[in-house]
PyMOL Python script that loads the backbone (N, CA, C, O; Angstrom):
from pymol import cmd

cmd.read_pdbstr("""\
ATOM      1  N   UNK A   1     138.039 145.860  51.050  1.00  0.00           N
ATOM      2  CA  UNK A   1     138.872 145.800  49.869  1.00  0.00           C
ATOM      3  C   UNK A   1     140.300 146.218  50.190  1.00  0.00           C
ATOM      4  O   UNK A   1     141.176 145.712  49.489  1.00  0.00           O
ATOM      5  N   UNK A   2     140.604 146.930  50.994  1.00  0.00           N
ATOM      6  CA  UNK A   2     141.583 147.470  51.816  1.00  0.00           C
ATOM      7  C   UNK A   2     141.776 148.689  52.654  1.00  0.00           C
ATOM      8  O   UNK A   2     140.875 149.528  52.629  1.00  0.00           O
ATOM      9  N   UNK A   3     142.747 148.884  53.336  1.00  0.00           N
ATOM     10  CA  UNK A   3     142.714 150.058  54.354  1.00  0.00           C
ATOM     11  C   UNK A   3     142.500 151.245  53.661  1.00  0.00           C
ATOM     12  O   UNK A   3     142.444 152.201  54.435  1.00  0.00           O
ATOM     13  N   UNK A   4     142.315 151.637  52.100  1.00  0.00           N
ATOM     14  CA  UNK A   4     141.986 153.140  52.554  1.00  0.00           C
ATOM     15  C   UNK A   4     141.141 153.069  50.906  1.00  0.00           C
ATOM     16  O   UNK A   4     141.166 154.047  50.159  1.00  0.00           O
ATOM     17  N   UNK A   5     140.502 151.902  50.566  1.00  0.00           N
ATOM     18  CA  UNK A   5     139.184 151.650  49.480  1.00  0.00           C
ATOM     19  C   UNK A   5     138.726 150.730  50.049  1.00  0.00           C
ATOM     20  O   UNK A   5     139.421 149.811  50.482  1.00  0.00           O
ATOM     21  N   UNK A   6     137.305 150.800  50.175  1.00  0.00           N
ATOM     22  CA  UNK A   6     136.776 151.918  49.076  1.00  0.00           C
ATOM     23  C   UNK A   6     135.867 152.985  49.759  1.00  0.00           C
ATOM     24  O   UNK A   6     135.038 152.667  50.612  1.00  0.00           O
ATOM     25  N   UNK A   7     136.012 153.931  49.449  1.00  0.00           N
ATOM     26  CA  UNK A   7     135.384 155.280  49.548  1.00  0.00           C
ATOM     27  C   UNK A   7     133.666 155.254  50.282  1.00  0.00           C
ATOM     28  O   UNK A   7     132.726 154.694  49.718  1.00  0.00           O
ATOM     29  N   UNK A   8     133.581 155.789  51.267  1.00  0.00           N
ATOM     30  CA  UNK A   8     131.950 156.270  51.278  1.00  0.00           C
ATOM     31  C   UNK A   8     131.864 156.769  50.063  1.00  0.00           C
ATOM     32  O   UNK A   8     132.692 156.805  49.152  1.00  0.00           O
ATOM     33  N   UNK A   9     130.347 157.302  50.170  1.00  0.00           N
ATOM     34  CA  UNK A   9     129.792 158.344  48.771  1.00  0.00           C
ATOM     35  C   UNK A   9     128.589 158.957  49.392  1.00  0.00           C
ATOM     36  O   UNK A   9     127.764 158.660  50.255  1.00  0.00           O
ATOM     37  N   UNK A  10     128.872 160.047  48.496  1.00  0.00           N
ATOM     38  CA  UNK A  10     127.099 161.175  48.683  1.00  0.00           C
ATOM     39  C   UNK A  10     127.043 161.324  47.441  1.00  0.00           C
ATOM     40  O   UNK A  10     127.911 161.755  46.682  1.00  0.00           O
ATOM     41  N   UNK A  11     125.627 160.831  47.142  1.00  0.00           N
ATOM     42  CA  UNK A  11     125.376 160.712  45.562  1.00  0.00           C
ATOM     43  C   UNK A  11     123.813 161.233  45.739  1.00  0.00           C
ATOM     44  O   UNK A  11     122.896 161.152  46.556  1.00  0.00           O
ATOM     45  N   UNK A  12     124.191 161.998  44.059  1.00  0.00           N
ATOM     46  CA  UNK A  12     122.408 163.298  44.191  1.00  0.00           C
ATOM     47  C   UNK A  12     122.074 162.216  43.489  1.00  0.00           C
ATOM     48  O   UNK A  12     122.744 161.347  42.930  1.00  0.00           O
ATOM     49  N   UNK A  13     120.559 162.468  43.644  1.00  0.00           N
ATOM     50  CA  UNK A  13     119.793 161.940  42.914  1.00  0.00           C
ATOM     51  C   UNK A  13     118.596 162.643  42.287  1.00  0.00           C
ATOM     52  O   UNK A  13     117.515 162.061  42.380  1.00  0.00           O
ATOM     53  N   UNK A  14     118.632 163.561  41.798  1.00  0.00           N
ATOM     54  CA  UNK A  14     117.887 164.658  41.059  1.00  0.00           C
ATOM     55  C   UNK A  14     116.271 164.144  40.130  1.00  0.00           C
ATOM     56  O   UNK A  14     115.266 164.786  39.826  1.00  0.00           O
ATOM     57  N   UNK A  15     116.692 162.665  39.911  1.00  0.00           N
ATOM     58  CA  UNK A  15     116.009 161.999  38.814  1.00  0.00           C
ATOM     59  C   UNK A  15     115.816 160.760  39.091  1.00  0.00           C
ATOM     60  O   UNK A  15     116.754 160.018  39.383  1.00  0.00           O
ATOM     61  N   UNK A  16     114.525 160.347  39.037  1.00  0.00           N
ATOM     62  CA  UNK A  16     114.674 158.602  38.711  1.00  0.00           C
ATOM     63  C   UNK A  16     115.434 158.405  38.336  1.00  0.00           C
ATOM     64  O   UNK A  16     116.274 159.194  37.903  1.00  0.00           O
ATOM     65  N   UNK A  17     115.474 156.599  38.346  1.00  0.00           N
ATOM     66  CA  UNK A  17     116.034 156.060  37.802  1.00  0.00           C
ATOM     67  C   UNK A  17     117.647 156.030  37.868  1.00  0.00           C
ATOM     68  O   UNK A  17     118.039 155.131  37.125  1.00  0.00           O
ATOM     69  N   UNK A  18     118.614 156.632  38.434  1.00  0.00           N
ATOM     70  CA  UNK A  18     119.730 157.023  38.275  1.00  0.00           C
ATOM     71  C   UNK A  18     120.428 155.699  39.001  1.00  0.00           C
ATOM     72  O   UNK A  18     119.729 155.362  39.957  1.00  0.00           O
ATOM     73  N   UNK A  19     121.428 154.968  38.860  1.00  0.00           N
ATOM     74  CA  UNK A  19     122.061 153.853  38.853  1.00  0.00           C
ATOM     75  C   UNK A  19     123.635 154.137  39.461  1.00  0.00           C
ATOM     76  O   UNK A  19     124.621 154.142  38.724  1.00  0.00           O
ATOM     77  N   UNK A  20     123.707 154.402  41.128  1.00  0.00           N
ATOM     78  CA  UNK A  20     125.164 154.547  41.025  1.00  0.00           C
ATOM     79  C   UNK A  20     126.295 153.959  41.447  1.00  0.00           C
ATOM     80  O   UNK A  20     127.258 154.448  42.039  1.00  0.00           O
ATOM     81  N   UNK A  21     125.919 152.002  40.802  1.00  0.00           N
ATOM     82  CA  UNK A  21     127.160 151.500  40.641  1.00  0.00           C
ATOM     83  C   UNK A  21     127.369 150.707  41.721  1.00  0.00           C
ATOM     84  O   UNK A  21     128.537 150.401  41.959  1.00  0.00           O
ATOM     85  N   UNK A  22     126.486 150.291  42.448  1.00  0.00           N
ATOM     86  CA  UNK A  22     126.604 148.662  43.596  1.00  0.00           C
ATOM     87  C   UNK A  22     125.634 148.066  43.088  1.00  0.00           C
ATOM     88  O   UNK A  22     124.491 148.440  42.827  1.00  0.00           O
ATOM     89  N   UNK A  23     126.436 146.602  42.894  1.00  0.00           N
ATOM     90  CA  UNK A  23     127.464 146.370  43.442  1.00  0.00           C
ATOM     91  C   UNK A  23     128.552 146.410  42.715  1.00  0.00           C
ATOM     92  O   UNK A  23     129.665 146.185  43.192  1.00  0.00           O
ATOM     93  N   UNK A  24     128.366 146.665  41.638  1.00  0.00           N
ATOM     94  CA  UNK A  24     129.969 146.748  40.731  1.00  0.00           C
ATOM     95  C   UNK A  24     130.698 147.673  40.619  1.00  0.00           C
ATOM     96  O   UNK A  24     131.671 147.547  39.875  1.00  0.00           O
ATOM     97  N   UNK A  25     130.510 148.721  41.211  1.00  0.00           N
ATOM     98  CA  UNK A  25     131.345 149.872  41.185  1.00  0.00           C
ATOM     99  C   UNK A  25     131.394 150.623  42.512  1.00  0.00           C
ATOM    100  O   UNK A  25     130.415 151.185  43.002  1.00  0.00           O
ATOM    101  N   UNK A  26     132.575 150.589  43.038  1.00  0.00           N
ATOM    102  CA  UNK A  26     132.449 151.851  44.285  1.00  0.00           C
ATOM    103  C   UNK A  26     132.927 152.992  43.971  1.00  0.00           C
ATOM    104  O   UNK A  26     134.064 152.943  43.501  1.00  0.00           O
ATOM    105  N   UNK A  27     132.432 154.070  44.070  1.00  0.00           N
ATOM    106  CA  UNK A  27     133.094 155.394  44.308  1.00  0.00           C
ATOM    107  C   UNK A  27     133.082 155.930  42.553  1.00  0.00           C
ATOM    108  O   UNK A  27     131.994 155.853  41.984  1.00  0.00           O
ATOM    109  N   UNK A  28     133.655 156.179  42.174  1.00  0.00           N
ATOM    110  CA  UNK A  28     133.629 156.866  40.421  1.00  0.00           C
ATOM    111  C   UNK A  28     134.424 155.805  40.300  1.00  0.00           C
ATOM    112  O   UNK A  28     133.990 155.349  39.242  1.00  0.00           O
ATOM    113  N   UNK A  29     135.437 154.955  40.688  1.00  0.00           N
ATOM    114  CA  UNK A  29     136.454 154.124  39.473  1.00  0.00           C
ATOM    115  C   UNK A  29     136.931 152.964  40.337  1.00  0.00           C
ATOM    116  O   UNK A  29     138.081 152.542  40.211  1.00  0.00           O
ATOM    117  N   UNK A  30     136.269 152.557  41.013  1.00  0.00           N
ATOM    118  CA  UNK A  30     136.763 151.320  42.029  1.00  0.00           C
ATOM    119  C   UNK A  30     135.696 149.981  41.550  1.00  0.00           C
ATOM    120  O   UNK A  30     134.626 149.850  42.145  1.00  0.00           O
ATOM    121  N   UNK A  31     136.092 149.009  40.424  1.00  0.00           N
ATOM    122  CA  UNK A  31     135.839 148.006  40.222  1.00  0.00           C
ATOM    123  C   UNK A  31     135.797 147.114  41.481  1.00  0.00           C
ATOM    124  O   UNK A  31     136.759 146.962  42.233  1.00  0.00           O
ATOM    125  N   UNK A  32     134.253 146.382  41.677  1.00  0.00           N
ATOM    126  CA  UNK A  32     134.279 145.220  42.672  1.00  0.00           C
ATOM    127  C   UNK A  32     134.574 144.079  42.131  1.00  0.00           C
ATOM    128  O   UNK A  32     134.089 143.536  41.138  1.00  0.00           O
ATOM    129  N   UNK A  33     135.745 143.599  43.136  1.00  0.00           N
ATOM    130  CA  UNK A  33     136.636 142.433  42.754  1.00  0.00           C
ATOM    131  C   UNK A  33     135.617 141.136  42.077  1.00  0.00           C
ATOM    132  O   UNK A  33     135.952 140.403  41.147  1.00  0.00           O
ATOM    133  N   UNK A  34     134.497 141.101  42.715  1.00  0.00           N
ATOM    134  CA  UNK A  34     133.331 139.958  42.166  1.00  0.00           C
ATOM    135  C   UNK A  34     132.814 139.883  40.846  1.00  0.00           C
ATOM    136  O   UNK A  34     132.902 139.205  39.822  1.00  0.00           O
ATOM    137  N   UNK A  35     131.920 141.413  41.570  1.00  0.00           N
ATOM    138  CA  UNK A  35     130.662 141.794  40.294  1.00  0.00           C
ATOM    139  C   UNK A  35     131.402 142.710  39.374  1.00  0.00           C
ATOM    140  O   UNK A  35     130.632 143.146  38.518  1.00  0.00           O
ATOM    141  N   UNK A  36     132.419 143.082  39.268  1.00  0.00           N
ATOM    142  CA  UNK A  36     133.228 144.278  38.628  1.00  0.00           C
ATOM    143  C   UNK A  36     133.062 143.981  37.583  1.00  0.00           C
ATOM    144  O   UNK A  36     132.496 144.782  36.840  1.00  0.00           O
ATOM    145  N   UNK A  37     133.626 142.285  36.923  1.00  0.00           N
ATOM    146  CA  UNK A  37     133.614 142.276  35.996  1.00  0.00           C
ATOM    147  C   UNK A  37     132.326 142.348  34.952  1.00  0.00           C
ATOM    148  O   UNK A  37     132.545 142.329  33.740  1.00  0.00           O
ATOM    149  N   UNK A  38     131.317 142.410  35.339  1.00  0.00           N
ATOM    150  CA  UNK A  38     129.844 142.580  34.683  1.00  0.00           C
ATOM    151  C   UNK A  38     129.958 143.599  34.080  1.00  0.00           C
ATOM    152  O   UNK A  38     129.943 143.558  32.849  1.00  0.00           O
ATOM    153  N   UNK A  39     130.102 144.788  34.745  1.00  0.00           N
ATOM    154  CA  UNK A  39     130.026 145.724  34.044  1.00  0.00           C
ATOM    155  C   UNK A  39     131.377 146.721  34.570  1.00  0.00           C
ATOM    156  O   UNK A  39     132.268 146.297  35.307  1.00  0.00           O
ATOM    157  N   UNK A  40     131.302 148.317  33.945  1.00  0.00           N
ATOM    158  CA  UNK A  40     132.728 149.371  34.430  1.00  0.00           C
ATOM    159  C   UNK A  40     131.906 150.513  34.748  1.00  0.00           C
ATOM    160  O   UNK A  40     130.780 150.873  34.402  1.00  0.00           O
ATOM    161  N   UNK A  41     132.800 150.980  35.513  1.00  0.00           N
ATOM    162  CA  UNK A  41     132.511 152.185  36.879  1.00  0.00           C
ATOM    163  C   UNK A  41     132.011 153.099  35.827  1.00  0.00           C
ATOM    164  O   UNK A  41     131.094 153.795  36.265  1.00  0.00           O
ATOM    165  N   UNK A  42     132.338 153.365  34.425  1.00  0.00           N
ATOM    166  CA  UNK A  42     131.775 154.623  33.471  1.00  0.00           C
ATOM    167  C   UNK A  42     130.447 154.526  33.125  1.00  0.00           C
ATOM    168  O   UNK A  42     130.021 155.462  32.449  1.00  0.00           O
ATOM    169  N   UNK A  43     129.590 153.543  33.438  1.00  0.00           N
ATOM    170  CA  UNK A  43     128.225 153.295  32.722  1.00  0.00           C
ATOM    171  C   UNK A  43     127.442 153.991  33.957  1.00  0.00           C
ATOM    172  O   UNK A  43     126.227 154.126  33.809  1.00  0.00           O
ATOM    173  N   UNK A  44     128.004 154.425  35.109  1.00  0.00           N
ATOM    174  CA  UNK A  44     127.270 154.007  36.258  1.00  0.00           C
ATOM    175  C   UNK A  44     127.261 156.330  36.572  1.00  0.00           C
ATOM    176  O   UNK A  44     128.180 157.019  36.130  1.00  0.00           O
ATOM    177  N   UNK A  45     126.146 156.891  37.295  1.00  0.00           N
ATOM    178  CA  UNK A  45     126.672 157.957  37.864  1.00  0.00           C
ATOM    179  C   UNK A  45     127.400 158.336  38.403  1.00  0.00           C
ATOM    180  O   UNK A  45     127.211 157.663  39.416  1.00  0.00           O
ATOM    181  N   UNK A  46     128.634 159.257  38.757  1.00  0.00           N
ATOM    182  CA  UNK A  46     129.539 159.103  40.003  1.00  0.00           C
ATOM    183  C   UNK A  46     128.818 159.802  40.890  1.00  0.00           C
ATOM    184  O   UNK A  46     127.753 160.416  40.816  1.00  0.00           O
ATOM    185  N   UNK A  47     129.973 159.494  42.160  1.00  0.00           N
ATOM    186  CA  UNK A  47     129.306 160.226  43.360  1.00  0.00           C
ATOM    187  C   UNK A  47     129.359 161.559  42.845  1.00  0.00           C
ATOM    188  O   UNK A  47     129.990 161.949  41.862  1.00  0.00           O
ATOM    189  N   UNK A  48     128.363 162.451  43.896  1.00  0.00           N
ATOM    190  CA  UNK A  48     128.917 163.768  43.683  1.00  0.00           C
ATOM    191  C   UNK A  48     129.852 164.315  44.963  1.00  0.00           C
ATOM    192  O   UNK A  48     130.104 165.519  45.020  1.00  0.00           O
ATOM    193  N   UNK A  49     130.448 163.237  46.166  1.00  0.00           N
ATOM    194  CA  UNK A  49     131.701 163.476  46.621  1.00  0.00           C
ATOM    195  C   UNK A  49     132.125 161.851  47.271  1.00  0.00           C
ATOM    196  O   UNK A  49     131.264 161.326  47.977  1.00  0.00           O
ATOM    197  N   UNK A  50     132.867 161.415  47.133  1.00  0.00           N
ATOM    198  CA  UNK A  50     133.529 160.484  48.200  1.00  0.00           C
ATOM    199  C   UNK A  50     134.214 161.084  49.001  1.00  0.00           C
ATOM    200  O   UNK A  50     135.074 161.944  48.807  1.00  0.00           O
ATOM    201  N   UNK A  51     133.722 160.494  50.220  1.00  0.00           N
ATOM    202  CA  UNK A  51     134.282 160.682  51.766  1.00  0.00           C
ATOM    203  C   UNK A  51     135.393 160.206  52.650  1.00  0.00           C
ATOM    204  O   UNK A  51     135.734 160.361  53.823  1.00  0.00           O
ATOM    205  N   UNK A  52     135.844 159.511  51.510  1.00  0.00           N
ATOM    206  CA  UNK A  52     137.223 158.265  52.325  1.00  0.00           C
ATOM    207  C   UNK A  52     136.629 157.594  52.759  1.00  0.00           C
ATOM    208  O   UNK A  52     135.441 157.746  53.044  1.00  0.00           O
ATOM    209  N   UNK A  53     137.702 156.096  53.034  1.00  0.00           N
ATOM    210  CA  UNK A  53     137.793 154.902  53.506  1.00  0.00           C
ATOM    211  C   UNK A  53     137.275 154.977  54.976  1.00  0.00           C
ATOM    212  O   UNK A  53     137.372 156.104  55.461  1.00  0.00           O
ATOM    213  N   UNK A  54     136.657 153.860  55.925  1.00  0.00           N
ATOM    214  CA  UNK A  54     136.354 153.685  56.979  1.00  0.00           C
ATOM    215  C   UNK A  54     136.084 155.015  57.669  1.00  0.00           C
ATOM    216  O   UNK A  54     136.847 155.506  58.501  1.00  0.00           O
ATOM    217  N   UNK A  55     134.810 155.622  57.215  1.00  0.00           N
ATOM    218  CA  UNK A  55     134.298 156.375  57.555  1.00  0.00           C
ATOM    219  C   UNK A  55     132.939 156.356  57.652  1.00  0.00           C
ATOM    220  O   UNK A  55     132.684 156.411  56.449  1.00  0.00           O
ATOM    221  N   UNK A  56     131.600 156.308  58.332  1.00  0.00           N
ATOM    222  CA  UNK A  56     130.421 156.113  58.785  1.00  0.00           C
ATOM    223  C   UNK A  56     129.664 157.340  58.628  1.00  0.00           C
ATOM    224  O   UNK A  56     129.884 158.025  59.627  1.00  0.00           O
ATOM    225  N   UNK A  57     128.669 158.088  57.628  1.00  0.00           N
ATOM    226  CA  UNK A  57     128.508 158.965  58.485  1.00  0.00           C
ATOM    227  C   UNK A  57     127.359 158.674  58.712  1.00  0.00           C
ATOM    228  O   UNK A  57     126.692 157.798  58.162  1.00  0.00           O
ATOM    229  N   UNK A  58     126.962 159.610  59.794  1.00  0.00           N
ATOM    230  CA  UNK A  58     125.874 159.392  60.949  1.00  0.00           C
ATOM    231  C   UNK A  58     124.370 160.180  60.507  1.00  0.00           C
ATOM    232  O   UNK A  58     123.214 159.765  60.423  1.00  0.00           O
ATOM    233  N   UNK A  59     124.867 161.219  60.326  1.00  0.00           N
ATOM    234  CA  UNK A  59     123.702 162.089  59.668  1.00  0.00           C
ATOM    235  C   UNK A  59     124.404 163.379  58.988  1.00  0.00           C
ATOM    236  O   UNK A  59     125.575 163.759  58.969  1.00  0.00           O
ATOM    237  N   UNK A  60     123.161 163.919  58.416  1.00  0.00           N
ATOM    238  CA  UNK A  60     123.555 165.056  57.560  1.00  0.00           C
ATOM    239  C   UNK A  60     122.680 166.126  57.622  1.00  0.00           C
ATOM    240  O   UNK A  60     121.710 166.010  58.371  1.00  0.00           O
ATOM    241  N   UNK A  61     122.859 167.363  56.849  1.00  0.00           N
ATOM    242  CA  UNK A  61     122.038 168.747  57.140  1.00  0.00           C
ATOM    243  C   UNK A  61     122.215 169.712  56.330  1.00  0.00           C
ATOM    244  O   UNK A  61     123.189 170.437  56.533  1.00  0.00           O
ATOM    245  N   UNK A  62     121.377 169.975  55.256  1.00  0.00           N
ATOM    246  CA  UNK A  62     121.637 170.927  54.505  1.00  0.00           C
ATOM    247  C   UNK A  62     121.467 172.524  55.006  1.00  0.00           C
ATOM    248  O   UNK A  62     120.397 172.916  55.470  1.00  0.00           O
ATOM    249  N   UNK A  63     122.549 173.337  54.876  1.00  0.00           N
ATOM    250  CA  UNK A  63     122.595 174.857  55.518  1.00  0.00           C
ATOM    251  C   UNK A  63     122.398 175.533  55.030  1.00  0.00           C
ATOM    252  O   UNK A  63     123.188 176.001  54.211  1.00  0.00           O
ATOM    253  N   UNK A  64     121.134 176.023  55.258  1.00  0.00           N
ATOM    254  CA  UNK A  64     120.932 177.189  54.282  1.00  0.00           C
ATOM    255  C   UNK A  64     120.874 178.732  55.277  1.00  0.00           C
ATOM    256  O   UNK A  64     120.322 179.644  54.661  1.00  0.00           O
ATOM    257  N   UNK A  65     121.289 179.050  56.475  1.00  0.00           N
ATOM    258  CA  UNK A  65     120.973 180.043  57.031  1.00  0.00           C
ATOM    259  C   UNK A  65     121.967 181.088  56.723  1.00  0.00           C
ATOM    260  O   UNK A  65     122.319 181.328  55.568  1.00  0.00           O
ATOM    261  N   UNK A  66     122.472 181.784  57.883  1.00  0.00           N
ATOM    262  CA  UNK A  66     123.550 182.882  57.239  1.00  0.00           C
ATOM    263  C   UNK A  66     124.257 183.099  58.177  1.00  0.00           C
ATOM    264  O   UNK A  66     124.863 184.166  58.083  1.00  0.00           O
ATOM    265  N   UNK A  67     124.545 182.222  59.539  1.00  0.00           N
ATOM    266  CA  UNK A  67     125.324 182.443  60.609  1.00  0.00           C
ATOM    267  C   UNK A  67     127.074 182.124  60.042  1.00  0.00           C
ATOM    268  O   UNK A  67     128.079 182.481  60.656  1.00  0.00           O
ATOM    269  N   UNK A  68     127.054 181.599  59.129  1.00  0.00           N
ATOM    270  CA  UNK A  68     128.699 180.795  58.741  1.00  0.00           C
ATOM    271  C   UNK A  68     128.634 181.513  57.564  1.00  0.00           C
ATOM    272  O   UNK A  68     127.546 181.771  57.050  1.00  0.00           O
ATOM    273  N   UNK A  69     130.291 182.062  56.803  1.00  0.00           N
ATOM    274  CA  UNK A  69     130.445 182.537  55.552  1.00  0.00           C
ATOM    275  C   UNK A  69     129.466 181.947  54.603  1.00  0.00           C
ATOM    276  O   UNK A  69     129.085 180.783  54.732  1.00  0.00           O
ATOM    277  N   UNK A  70     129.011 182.808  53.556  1.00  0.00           N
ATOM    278  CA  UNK A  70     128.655 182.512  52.221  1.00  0.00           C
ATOM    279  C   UNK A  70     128.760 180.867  51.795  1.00  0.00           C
ATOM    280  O   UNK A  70     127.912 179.975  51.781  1.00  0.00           O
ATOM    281  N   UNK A  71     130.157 180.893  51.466  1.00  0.00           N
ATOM    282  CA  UNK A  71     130.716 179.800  51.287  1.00  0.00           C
ATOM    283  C   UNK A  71     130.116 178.567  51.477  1.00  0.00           C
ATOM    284  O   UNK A  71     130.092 177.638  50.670  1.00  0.00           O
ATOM    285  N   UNK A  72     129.481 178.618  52.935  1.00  0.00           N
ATOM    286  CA  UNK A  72     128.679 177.210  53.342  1.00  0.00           C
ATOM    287  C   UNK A  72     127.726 177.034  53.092  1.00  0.00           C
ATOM    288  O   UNK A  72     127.350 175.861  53.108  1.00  0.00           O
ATOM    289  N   UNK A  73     126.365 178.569  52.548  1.00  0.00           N
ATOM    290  CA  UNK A  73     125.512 178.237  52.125  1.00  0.00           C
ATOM    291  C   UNK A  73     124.850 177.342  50.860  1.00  0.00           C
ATOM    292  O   UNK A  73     125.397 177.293  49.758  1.00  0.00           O
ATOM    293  N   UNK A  74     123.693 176.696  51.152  1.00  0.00           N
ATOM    294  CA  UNK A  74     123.526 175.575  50.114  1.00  0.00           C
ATOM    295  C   UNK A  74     124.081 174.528  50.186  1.00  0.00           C
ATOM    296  O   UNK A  74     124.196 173.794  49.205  1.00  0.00           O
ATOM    297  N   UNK A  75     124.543 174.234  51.363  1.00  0.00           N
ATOM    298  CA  UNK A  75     125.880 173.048  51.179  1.00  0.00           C
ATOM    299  C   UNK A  75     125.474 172.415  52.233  1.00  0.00           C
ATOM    300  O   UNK A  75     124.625 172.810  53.032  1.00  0.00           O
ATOM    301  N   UNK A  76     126.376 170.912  52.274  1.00  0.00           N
ATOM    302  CA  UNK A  76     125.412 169.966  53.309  1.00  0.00           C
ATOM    303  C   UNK A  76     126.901 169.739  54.302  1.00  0.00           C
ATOM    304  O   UNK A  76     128.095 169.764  54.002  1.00  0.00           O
ATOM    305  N   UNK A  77     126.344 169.568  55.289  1.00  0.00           N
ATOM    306  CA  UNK A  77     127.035 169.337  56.501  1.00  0.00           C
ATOM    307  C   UNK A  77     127.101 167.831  57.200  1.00  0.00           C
ATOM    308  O   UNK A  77     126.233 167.239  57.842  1.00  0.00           O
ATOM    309  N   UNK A  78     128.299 167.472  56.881  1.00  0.00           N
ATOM    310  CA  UNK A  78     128.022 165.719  57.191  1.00  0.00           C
ATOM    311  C   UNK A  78     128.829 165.400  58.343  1.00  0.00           C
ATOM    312  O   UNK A  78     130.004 165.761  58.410  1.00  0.00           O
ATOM    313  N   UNK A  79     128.149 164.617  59.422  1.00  0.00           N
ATOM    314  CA  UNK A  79     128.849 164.101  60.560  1.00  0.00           C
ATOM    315  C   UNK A  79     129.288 162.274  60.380  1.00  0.00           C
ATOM    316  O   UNK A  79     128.475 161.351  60.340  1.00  0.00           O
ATOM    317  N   UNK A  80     130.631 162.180  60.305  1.00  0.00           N
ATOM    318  CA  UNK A  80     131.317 161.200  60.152  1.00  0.00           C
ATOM    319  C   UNK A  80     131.815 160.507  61.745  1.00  0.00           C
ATOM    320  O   UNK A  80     132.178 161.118  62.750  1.00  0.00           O
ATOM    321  N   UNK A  81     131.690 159.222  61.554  1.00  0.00           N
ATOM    322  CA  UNK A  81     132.415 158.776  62.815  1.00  0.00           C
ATOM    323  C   UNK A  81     132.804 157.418  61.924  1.00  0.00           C
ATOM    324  O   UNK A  81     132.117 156.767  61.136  1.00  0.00           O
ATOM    325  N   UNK A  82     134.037 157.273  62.321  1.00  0.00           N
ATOM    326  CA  UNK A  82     134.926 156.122  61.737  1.00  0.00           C
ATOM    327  C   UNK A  82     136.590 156.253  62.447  1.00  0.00           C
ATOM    328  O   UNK A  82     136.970 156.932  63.401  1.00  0.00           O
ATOM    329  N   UNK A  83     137.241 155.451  61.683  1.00  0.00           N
ATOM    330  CA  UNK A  83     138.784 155.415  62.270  1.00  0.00           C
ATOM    331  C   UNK A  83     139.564 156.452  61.150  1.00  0.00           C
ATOM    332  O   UNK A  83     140.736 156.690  61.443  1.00  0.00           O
ATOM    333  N   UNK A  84     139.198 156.906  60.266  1.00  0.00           N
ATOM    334  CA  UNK A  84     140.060 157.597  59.649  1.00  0.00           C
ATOM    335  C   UNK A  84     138.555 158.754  59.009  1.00  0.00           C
ATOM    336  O   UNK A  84     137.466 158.422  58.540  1.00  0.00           O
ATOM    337  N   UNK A  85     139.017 159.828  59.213  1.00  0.00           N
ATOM    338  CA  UNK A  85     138.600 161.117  58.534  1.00  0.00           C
ATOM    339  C   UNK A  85     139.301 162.208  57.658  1.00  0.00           C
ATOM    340  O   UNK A  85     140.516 162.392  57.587  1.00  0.00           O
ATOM    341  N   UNK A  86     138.072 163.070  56.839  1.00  0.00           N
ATOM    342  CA  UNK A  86     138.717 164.052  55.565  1.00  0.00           C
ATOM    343  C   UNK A  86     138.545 165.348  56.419  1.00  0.00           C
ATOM    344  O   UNK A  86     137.575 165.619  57.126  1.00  0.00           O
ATOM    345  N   UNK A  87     139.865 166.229  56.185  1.00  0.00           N
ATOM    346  CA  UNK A  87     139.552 167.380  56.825  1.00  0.00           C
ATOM    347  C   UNK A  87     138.758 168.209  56.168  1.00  0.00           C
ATOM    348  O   UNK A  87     138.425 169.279  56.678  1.00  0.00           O
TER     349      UNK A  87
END
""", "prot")
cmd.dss("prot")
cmd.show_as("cartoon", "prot")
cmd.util.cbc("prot")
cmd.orient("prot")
């Protein structure tokens, strides 16, 4: 769509059923030029983060130990490989 949309995504899914928005929607508000018009990015769940443009990630890991601040606990750890990354 262009050099810096549309967005990876990490999207929870807590619940059946949950719908988040391909092909007509990327990311929380990025209408697909095709299917966009069917429906709008608000009907759909958002992510619960986009990752930026041309970014892959590879795998992931939720941390729950206690070697790294507080801060990181509960939280997921994602390895990206692409041409452009989020610090």
């Amino acid at each position: 769509m262009g050099d810096d949309i549309p967005s990876d995504e990490l999207n929870h899914a807590p619940e059946k059923g949950l719908h988040f928005g391909f092909p007509y929607c990327h990311g929380s508000t990025i209408s697909d030029p095709q299917f966009g018009i069917k429906r709008t990015c608000d009907e759909f769940t958002p992510p619960a983060m986009e990752l930026g443009a041309h970014v892959a990630p590879l795998g992931m890991r939720f941390y729950t130990g206690r070697m790294f601040p507080h801060k990181y606990r509960n939280q997921v750890f994602i390895a990206e490989h692409g041409s452009k990354g989020n610090s």
